[in-house]
N, C-alpha and C positions, 0 to 999 in steps of 0.2 A: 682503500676504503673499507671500514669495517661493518661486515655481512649483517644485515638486517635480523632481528629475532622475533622468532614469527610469535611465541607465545607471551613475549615483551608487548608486541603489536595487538596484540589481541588484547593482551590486560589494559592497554593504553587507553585503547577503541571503547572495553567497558567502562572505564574510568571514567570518559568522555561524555559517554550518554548518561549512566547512574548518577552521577555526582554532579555533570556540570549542564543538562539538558540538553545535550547538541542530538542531532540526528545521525543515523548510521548513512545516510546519503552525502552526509556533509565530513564524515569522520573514515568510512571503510574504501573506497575508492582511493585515498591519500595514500595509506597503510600500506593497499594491494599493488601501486605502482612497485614498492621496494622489493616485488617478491616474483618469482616464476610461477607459470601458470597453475600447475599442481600445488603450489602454496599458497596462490590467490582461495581457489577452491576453499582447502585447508584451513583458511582463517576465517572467510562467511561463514562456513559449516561451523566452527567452533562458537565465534560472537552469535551468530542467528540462535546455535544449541543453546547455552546458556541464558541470550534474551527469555527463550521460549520453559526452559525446567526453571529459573531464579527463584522463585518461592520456596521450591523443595530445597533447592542450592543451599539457601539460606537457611535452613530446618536445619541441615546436616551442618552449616559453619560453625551455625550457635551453641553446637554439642562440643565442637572441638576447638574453639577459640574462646578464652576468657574475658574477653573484654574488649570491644572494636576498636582496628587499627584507626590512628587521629594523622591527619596532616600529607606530610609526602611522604608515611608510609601506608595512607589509603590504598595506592594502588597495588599494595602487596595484599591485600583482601582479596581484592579482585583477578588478581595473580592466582591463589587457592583457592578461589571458586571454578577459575577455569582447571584448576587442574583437576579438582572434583569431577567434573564434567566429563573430565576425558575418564579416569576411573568409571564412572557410572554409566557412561551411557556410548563413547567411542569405543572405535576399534585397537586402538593403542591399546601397546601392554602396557600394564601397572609399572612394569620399571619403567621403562622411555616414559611414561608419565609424569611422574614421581622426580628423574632425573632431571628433564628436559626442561618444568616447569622450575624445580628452585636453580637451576643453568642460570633461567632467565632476571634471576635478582639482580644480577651487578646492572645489567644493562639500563633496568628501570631505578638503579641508583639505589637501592636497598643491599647490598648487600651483607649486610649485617642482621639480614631477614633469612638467610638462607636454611640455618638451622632451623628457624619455627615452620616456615613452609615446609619442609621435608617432613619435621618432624608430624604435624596437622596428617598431610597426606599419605604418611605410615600409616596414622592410629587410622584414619577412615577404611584404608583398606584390611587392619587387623581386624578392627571390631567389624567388619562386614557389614557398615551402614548402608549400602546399596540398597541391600536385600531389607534395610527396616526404615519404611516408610507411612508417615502419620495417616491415621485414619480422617486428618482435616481435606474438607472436599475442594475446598479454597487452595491450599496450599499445590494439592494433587494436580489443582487446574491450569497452574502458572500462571494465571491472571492476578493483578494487583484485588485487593477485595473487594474494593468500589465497583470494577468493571463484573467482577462474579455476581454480586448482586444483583445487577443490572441484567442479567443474562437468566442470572435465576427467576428473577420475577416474572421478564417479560418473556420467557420461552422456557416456561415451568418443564414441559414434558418434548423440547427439542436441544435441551441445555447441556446432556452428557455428549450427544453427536455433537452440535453444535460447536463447543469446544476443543472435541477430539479436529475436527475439521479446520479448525482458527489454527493450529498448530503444526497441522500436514503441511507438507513442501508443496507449493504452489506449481503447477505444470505452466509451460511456457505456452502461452495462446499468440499466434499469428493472425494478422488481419493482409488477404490480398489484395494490394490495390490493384482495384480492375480495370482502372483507365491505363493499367501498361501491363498489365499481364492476367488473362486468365484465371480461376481454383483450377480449372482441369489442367490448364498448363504446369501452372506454378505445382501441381501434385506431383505431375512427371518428371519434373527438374529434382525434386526430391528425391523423387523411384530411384533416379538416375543417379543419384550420388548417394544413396542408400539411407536415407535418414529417416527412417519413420515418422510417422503421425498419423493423427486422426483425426476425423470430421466431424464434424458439430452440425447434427440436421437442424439445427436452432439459430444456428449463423449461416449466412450465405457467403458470407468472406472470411469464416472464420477454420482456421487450422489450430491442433492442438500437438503438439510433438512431445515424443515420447521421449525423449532424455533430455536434459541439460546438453549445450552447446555453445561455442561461439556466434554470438548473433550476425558479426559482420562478414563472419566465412560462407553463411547463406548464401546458396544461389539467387543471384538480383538483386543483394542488398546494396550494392552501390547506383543499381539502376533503376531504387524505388519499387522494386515488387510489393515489398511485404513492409508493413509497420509490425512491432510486439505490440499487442493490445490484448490485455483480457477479454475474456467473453462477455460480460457483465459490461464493462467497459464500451464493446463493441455494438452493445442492443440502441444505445442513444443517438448515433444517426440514424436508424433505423425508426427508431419511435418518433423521432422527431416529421419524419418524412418532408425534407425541404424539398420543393415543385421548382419547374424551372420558371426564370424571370423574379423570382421571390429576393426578400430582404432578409438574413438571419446575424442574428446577435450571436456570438458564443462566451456567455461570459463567464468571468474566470475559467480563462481558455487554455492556459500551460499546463502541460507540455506540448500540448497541439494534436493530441491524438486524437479527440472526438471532432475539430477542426477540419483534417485533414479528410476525416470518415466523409463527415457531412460534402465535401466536393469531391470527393466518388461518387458519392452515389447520386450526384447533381451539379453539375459542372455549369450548366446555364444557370448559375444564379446570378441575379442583379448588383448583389453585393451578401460578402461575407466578413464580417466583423468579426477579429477575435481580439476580445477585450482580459487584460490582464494588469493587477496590481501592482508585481514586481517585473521591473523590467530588465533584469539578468534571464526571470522565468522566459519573457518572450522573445527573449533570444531563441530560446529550445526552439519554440514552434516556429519561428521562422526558419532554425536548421529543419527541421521533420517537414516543413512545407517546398524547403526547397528539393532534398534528397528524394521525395511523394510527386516532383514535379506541379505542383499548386501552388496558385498563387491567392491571398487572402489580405485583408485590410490590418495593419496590426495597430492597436490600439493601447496604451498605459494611461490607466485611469484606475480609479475605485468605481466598483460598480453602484453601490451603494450611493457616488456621487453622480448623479448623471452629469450634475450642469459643468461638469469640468471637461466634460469628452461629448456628448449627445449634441447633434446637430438640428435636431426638434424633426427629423423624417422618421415615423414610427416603422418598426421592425415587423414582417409578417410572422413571423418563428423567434423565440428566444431558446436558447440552451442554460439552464443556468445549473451548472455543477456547480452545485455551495461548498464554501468553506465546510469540514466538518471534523467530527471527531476522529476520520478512518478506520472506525471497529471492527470495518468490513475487510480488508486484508491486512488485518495483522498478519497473518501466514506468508506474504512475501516482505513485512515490516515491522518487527515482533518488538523493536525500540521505541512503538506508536505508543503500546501499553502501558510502558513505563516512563515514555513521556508527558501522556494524557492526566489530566487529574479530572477528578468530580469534577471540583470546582468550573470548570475549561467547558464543561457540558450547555450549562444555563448562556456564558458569555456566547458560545456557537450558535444557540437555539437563538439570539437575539439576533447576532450579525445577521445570522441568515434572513431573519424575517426583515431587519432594515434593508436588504439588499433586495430581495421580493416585491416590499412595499417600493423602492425607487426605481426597477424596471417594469413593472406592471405599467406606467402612463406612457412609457414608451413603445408599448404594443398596442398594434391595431385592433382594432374593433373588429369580430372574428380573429384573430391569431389566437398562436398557441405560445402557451411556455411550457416547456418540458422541464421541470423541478428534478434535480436527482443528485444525492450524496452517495458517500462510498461507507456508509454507515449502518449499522444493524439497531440504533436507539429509535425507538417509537418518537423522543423527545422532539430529534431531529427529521422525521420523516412524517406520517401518518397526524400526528400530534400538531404539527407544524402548519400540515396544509390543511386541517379544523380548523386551526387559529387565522390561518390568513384567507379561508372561507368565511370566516365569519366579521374578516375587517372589510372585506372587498364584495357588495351586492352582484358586480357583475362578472364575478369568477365562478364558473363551474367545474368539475372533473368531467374528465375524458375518460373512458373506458380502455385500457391497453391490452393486450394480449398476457393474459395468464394473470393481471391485476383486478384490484378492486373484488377481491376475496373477504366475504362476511362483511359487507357493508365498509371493508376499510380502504380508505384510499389509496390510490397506487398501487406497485407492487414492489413486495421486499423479496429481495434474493438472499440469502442465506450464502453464507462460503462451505463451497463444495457441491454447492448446488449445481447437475451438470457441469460438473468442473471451476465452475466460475464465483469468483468474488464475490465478497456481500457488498448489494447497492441495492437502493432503492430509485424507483422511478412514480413520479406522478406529474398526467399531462391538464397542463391547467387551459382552459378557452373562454375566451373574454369575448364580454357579448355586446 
């Protein structure tokens, strides 16, 4: 069987998302099965590096190729971008660089590319383009320039951190479930196998660990201690506060992590619906519900549709994570950026409000809906719920802990904030 190439795989993987729109969830996991552990590492760090520098990448290609690769020698482009990558900004040396990248031509069927690639990846390192980088603040940013706009406008003087932040390595947040173990337990079981972390006075199930690891070599992961959940992620059963005997909606409920929260921290509920559009997605939350020990209603519908799933008994509690752009953790999804368009913004701002408008009549009168994307666009958030303030007489805001800052509704978290993802939250109460 002939040995897998890892920097073939890499180039493949860019090729994938750049050119044909797929996602790195749907594209890097396939790649990682062909390779040992220390190579798994080795190729996210590579693909993730490149998602995240590609604007400067491409500053420096356009110096040293005359004219863009067409067809099935595209993915020799993206072959010498990553080799760039590894020059500028890894720990490889310039030869194994240099080498190893134009190795990898025959494999992705070029190899009649092998002199231009070498030859691209000499001149970059003679002329010492590392070291000269454009004074464009766009480029600097690695964001696409629609998205920098967008960033520029609405957070004028939090926009240089702000971006420095969207491109730092995301720290791994734990959620303890406490219907089967403890925080003080689950800490000791750490102590005891020596793995650091840290506590989040902001979460009361929340752990934050200090290095990358195997998640399923965790103590208890097969007996349901802990889910991976962000912090940001982790505040929405929390804000929600399901009571016991209640009815709660969860819509668009996959992967089941917010799900699962909400029956921790309330197990006497009446019923818990986790409503989801794709149903490969509710596969997941039905594995996370069983591994969690929880059991839950699952449901495949559009939420947007009720009369295809709704049994006309209104819901005490609605959760609705909208559809959104994800601007809020590009840092653990840096292929969102370059798979996102403007365009994508307006169509989201709409779904979202028709899915708003059609579980609103399936809340009771006093209930709550917790509104919240994993977004940092006003379009989508603040903006959103004016708009559907002003369609709906009997919706008011809810005041949340650390929201509703300068008369604006809700509350936006920023990435890096406390460690934790950008999302937004706003709790709506119907009167």
């Amino acid at each position: 069987m002939k040995k897998p190439n890892l920097r073939a795989d890499a180039a493949n993987i860019l090729l994938s998302v750049l050119e044909k729109g797929q996602s790195l969830r749907d594209t890097l996991p396939a790649a990682q099965e062909k390779h040992q552990d220390k190579d798994k590492a080795w190729l996210q760090e590579m693909v993730f590096g490149v998602l995240r520098q590609l604007p400067l990448l491409q500053y420096w290609l356009r110096q040293l190729l005359d004219k863009p690769l067409k067809g099935r020698n595209k993915v020799a482009e993206h072959l010498i971008v990553l080799g760039l990558y590894q020059l500028a900004f890894s720990r490889v040396s310039d030869h194994a660089a240099v080498s190893e990248t134009v190795a990898a031509c025959p494999t992705l069927k070029v190899p009649g590319l092998k002199g231009l690639v070498n030859a691209i990846l000499r001149n970059f390192v003679r002329q010492k383009l590392a070291t000269k980088k454009p004074e464009n603040a766009q480029i600097l940013s690695g964001l696409p320039n629609w998205l920098f706009q967008q960033i520029s406008q609405h957070y004028p003087e939090q926009s240089e951190q702000l971006i420095h932040s969207m491109h730092n390595k995301a720290p791994i947040w734990l959620r303890v479930n406490q219907q089967q173990c403890s925080v003080k337990q689950y800490c000791a079981e750490l102590e005891q196998q020596q793995i650091a972390y840290q506590i989040s006075e902001q979460h009361p199930d929340g752990l934050i660990l200090q290095r990358s690891c195997d998640i399923t070599s965790l103590p208890g992961y097969d007996k349901g201690w802990f889910a991976v959940q962000d912090g940001a992620a982790q505040l929405a059963a929390r804000l929600l506060s399901p009571q016991q005997g209640e009815s709660i909606l969860d819509a668009c409920a996959a992967p089941g992590g917010k799900t699962c929260h909400i029956l921790e921290l309330q197990p006497g509920l009446k019923r818990c619906l986790a409503l989801d559009v794709d149903q490969q997605r509710l596969l997941r939350v039905a594995e996370n519900l069983h591994r969690l020990g929880h059991n839950a209603d699952l449901v495949t519908g559009d939420a947007s549709d009720t009369n295809s799933w709704w049994d006309g008994v209104p819901f005490d509690r609605i959760l609705l994570d909208a559809p959104c752009s994800a601007t809020g953790v590009i840092r653990r999804h840096p292929d969102i950026k370059w798979l996102r368009k403007a365009s994508d913004i307006n169509e989201l701002v709409a779904l979202q409000a028709k899915i708003m408008d059609a579980l609103w009549p399936t809340l009771k009168s006093g209930g709550h809906m917790l509104y919240a994307t994993c977004s940092i666009l006003p379009q989508e958030n603040g903006q959103q719920i004016g708009a559907f303030l002003s369609r709906h007489q009997d919706a008011s805001v809810q005041k949340i802990p650390q929201g509703n800052v300068n008369n604006h509704p809700g509350r936006q978290i920023l990435p890096g904030e406390q460690q934790m993802d950008g999302f937004y939250y706003c709790m709506l109460l119907k009167s």
